[in-house]
C-alpha positions in Angstrom: -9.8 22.5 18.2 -13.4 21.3 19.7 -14.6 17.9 18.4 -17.6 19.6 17.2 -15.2 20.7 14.3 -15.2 17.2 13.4 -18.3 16.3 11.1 -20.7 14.1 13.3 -20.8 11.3 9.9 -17.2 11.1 10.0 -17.3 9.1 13.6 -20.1 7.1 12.3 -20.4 3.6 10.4 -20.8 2.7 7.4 -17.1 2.9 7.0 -16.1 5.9 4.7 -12.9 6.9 2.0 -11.2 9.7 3.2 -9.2 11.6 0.7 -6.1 13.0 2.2 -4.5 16.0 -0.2 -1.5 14.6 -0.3 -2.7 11.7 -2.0 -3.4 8.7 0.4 -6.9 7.5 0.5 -7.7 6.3 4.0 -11.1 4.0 4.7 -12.5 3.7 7.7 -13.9 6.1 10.7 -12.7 8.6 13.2 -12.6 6.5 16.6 -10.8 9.7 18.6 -10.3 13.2 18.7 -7.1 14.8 20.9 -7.7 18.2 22.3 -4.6 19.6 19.9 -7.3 18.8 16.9 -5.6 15.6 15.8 -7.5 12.9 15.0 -7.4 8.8 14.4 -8.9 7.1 11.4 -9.4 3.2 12.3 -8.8 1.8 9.0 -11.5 -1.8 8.6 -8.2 -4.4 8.9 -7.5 -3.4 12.4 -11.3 -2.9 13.6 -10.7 -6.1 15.2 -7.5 -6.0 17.1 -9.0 -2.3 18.2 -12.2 -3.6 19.8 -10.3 -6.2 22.0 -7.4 -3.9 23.2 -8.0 -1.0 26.2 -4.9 0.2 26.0 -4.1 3.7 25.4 -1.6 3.3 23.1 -3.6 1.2 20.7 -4.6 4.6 18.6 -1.1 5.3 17.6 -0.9 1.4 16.7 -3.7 0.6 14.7 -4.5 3.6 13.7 -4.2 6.5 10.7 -3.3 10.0 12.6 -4.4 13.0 11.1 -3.1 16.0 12.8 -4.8 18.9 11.1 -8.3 18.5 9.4 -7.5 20.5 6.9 -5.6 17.7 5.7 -8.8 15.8 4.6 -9.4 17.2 0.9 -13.0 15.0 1.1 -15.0 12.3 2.5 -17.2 10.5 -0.2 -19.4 7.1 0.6 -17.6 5.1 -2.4 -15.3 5.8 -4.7 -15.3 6.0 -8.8 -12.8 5.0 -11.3 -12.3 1.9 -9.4 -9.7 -0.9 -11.1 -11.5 -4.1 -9.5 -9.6 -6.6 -11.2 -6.3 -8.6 -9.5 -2.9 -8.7 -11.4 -2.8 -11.6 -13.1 -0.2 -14.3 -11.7 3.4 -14.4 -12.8 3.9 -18.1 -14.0 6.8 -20.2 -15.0 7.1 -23.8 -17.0 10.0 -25.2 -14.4 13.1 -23.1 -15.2 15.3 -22.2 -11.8 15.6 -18.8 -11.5 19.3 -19.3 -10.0 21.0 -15.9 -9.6 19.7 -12.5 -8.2 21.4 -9.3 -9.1 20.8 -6.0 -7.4 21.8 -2.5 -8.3 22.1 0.8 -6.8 23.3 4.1 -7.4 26.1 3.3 -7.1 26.4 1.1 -10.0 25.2 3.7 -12.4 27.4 6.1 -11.1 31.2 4.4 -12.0 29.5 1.8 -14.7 32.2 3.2 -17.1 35.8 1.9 -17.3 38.8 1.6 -18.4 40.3 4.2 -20.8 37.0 6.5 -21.2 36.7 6.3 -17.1 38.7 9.5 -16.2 36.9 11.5 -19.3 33.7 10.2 -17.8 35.0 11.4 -14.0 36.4 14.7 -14.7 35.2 15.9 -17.5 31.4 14.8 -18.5 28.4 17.1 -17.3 25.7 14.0 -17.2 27.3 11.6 -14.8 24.2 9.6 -13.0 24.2 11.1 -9.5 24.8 10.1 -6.0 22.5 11.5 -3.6 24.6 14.1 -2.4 25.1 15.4 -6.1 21.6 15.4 -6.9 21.4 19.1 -7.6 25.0 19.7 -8.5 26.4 22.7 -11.0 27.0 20.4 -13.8 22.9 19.8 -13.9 21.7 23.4 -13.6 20.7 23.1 -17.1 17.7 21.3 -15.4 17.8 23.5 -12.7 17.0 26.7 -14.3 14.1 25.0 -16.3 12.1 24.6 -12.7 12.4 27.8 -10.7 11.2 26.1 -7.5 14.2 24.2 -7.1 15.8 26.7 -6.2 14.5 27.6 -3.0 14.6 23.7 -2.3 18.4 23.4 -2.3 19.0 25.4 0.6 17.0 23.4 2.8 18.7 20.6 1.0 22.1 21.7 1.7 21.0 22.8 5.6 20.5 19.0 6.1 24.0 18.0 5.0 23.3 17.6 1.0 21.5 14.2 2.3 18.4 13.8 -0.4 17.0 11.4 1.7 16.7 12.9 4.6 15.9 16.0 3.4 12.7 14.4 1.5 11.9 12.5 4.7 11.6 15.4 7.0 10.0 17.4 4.2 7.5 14.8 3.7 6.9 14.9 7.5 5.9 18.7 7.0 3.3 17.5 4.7 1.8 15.2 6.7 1.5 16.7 9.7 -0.1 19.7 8.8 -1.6 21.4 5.5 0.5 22.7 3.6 -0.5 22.6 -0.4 3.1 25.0 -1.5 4.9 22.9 0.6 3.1 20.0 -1.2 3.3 21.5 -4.7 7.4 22.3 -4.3 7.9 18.5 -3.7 5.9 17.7 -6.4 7.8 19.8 -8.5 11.4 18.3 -7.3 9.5 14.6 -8.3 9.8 16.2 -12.0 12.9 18.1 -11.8 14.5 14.5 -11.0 12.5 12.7 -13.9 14.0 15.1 -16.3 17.8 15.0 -14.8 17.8 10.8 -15.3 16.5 11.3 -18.4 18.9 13.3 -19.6 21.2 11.6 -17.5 20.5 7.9 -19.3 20.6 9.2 -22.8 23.9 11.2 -22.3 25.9 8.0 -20.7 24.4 5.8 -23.8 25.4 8.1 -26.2 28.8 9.3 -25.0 30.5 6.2 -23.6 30.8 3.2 -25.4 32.9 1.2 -22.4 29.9 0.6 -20.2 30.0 -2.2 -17.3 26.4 -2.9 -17.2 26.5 -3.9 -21.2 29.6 -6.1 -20.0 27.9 -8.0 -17.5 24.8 -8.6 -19.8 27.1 -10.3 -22.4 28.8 -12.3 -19.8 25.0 -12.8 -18.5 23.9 -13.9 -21.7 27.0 -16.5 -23.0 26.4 -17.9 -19.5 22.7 -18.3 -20.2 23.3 -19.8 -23.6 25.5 -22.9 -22.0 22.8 -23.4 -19.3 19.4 -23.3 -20.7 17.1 -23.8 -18.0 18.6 -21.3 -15.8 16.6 -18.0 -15.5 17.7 -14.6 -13.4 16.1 -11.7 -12.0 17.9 -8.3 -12.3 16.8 -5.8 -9.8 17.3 -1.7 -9.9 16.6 1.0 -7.5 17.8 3.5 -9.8 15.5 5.4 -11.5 17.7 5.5 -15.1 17.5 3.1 -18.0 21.1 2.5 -18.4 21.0 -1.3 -17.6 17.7 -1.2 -19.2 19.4 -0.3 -22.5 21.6 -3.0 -22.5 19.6 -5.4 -21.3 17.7 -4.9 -24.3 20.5 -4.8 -26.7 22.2 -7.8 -26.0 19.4 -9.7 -24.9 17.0 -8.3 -28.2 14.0 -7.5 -25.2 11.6 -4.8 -26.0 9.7 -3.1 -23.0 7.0 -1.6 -24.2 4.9 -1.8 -21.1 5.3 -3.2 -17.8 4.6 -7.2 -18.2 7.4 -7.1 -21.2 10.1 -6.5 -18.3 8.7 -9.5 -16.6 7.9 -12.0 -19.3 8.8 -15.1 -18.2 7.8 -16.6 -20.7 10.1 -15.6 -23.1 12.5 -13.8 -21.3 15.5 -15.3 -19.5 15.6 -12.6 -17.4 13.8 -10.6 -16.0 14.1 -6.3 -14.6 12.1 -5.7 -11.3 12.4 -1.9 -11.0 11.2 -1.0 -7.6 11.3 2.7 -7.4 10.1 2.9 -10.6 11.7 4.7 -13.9 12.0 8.1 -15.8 10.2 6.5 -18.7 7.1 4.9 -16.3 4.1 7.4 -15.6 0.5 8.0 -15.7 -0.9 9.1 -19.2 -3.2 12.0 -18.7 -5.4 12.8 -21.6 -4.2 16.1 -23.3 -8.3 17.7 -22.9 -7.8 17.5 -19.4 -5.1 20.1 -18.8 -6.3 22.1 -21.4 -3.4 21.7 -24.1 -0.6 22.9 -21.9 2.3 20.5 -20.3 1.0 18.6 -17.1 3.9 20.2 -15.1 2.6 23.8 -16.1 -1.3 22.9 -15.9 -0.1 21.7 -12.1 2.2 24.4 -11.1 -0.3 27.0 -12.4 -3.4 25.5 -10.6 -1.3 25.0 -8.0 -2.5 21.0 -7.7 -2.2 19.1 -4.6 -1.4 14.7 -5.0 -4.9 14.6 -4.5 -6.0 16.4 -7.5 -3.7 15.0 -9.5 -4.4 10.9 -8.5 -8.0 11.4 -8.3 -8.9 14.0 -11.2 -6.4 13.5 -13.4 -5.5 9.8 -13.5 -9.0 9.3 -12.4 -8.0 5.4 -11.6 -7.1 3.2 -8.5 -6.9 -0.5 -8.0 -9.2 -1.6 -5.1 -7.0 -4.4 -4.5 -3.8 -1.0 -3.7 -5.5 -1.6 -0.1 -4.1 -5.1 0.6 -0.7 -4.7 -0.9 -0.5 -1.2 1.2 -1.6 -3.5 4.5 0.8 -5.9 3.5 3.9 -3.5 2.9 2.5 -1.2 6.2 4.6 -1.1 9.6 1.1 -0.8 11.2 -0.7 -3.5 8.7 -2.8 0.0 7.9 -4.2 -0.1 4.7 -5.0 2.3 2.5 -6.0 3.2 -1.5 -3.4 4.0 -4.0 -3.2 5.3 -7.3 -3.3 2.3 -9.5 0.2 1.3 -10.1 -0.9 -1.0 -12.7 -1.9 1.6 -14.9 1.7 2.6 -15.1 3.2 2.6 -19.1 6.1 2.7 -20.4 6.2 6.6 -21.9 7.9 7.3 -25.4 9.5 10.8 -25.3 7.0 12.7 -27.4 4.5 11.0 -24.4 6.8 12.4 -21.4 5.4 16.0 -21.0 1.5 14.6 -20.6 2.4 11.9 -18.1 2.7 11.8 -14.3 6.3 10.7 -13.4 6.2 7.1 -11.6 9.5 7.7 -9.2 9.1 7.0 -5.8 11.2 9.9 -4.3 14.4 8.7 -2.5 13.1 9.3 1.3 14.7 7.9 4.1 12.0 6.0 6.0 8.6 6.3 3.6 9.3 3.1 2.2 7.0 2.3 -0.7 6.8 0.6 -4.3 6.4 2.2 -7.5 5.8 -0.9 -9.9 3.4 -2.5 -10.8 2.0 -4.8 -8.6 2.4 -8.2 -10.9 5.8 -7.0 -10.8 6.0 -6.9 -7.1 4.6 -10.0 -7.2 7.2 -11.8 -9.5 10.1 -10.3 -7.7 8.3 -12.3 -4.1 7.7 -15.6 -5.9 10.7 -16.3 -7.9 13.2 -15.8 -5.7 12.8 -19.1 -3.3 15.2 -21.1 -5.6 18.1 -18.2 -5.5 21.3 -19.6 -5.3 23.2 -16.7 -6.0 22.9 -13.3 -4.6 24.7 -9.9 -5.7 24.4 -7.1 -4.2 26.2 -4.0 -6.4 26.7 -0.7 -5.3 23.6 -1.3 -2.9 23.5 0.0 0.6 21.0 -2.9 1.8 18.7 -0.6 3.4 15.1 -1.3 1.7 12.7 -2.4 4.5 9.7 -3.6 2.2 12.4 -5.3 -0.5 14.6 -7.3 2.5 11.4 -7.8 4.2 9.4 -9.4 1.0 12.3 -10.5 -1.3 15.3 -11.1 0.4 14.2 -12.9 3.2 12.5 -15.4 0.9 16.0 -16.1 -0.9 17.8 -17.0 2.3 18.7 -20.1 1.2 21.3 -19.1 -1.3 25.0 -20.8 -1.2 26.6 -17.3 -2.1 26.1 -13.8 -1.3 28.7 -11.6 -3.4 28.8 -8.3 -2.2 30.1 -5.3 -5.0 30.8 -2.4 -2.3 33.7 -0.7 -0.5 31.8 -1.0 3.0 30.7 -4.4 2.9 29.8 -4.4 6.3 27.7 -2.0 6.5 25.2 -3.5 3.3 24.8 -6.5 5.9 24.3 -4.6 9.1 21.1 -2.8 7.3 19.8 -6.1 5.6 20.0 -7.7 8.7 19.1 -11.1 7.4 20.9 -14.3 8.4 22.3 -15.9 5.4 24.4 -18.4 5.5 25.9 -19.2 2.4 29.4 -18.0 1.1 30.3 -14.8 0.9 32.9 -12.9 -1.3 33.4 -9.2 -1.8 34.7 -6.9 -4.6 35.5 -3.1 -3.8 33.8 -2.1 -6.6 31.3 -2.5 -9.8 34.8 -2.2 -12.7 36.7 -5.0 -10.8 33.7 -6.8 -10.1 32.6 -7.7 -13.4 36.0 -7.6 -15.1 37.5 -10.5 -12.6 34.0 -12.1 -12.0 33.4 -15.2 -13.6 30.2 -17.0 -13.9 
């Protein structure tokens, strides 16, 4: 490709938003063109460092690479639908938020015990999946209901049955060149696993009353009783509302939107959900996809991100750019879909919302919470005295980076997972309390004692 194929205003200031399709808004100029086509966007937070560096190797650095130009769905001066106004602060009246609990899959999948556990293994179709059973048999219920799954799973099981790295090197595809089917099929595996966890959740509530997250919030909640100014904050990267269920029932919590899982106020603890949650999405009014589900109205107008964030939602937070610098390798900022327009989605909402998962890829490390939540989850964890870490593999860049590391004076680190090691090798932070280790999430909180 000849640079005359790039548009003579792109190179030029004023600075300008550049709408990638798959969903990224990029502001800033085109400083270089490669003779392969590929281009760099210099992004306004970098313009700086840029100008006073001669090296070479400051375009890869500093800047957004676009490889294909088809990749650029538009180029517009400013930008409408604009959210201008900064999450309000998460505040607290002098309670000490003490103890720190993080989940991952693998606390979802064995959080039933004793005599229901074997029924729950052998026999139960709905069992909350590690990555490697993600598309399993037992879910083909799901499966069947989006057709382009199917040619998914091959690739899927060609990279090992590893979800993570499969969605990372599709992701990759994306990005580097235009491809809107590719795009699309991702898309639809983003709903495919809204509706498994969904169906996952309310299956594990409904069948299995010995459940060791509900444990654990009773012994949570006597200890809280006894010491009244302590507070904790309960973290989940899984995407089902299985601890949130419990949380609510023992603690009497209602989330009804995003702030309620935060409320310090009234709430002695608090959920931080990272990844975000089967019930979170975007509520697109029913007019604008004509009537039908949002998966259909997308799969039949075959949608790119881009047409979904920025026609559909129709809102981003100005303010996305500095949190996206902030959580960047490259401190390269860039426009989001507004994460605080996220709600809490009643079922009879679920069909005309956009699901608010952040896929499970290996190294496209992101948030999908809101960003007072993100906010609370940085600022009340310098106190920590306690940390656990339950069937977590450690190995969350932007959370260790902008959470853990601010809780690094805490006098115990309990660990719930068979390879301890390993959850310390990937957090690679120095703490220096105590630390203790239980093999897994059933001994842990039957033998723990608070």
């Amino acid at each position: 490709m000849n640079t005359k194929f790039i548009p003579f205003e792109w190179w030029q200031e004023p600075p300008k938003y550049f709408i990638t399709y798959y969903g990224d808004i990029l502001f800033g100029r085109v400083v270089k063109q490669n003779n392969d086509g590929s281009f760099y966007i210099l992004t306004n937070n970098n313009a700086q460092e840029f100008q006073n560096r001669n090296d070479e190797n400051k375009y890869e650095e500093l800047c957004d690479k676009i490889s294909d130009i088809s990749i650029i769905k538009g180029v517009v001066p400013h930008l409408n639908y604009a959210d201008t106004q900064p999450p309000q602060s998460v505040s607290t009246s002098g309670e000490i938020y003490s103890k720190l609990f993080v989940f991952g899959a693998g606390a979802s999948r064995y959080c039933i015990f004793d005599d229901e556990k074997e029924t729950f293994e052998k026999d139960f179709q709905w069992k909350p999946p590690l990555g490697f059973e993600i598309f399993h048999r037992n879910y083909s219920e799901i499966i069947d209901k989006y057709k382009e799954i199917k040619t998914f799973i091959p690739y899927y099981i060609n990279h090992q049955k590893d979800i993570e790295a499969t969605l990372e090197a599709e992701w990759q595809d994306i990005t580097s060149c235009y491809n809107p089917s590719l795009l699309l099929r991702h898309t639809q595996v983003m709903f495919y696993i809204r509706d498994l966890i969904r169906k996952v959740s309310e299956e594990t509530i409904r069948h299995f009353n010995n459940n060791l997250y509900c444990l654990l919030m009773d012994k949570l909640n006597r200890y809280l009783c006894k010491n009244k100014n302590e507070r904790f904050i309960l973290v989940s990267f899984n995407y089902d509302t299985i601890l949130d269920h419990y949380i609510q029932q023992i603690f009497g919590y209602q989330y009804n939107n995003l702030n309620d899982y935060i409320d310090t106020v009234n709430n002695k603890v608090i959920l931080v959900k990272p990844h975000g949650s089967w019930n979170w999405g975007w509520k697109i009014n029913k007019e604008k996809i004509q009537n039908s589900s949002l998966y259909s109205y997308i799969t039949e107008n075959k949608l790119t991100l881009a047409d979904i964030y920025y026609n559909l939602i129709s809102n981003f937070a100005f303010y996305s750019w500095g949190y996206e610098a902030m959580l960047n390798e490259k401190q390269i900022g860039r426009y989001k879909p507004n994460r605080n327009a996220i709600s809490t989605l009643s079922n009879e909402k679920i069909n005309n919302s956009f699901p608010a998962i952040l896929m499970p890829y290996r190294n496209k490390d992101e948030i999908m919470m809101s960003y007072r939540m993100f906010d609370a989850s940085r600022f009340l964890v310098n106190r920590i005295k306690e940390i656990y870490l339950i069937g977590w593999k450690g190995n969350e860049r932007i959370f260790n980076k902008h959470v853990l590391e601010n809780a690094t004076g805490a006098e115990k680190i309990i660990i719930v997972n068979p390879n301890p090691d390993e959850v310390i090798k990937n957090i690679n932070i120095p703490f220096k309390g105590e630390r203790i280790t239980y093999s897994s999430f059933e001994e842990f909180v039957t033998q723990h004692t608070f």
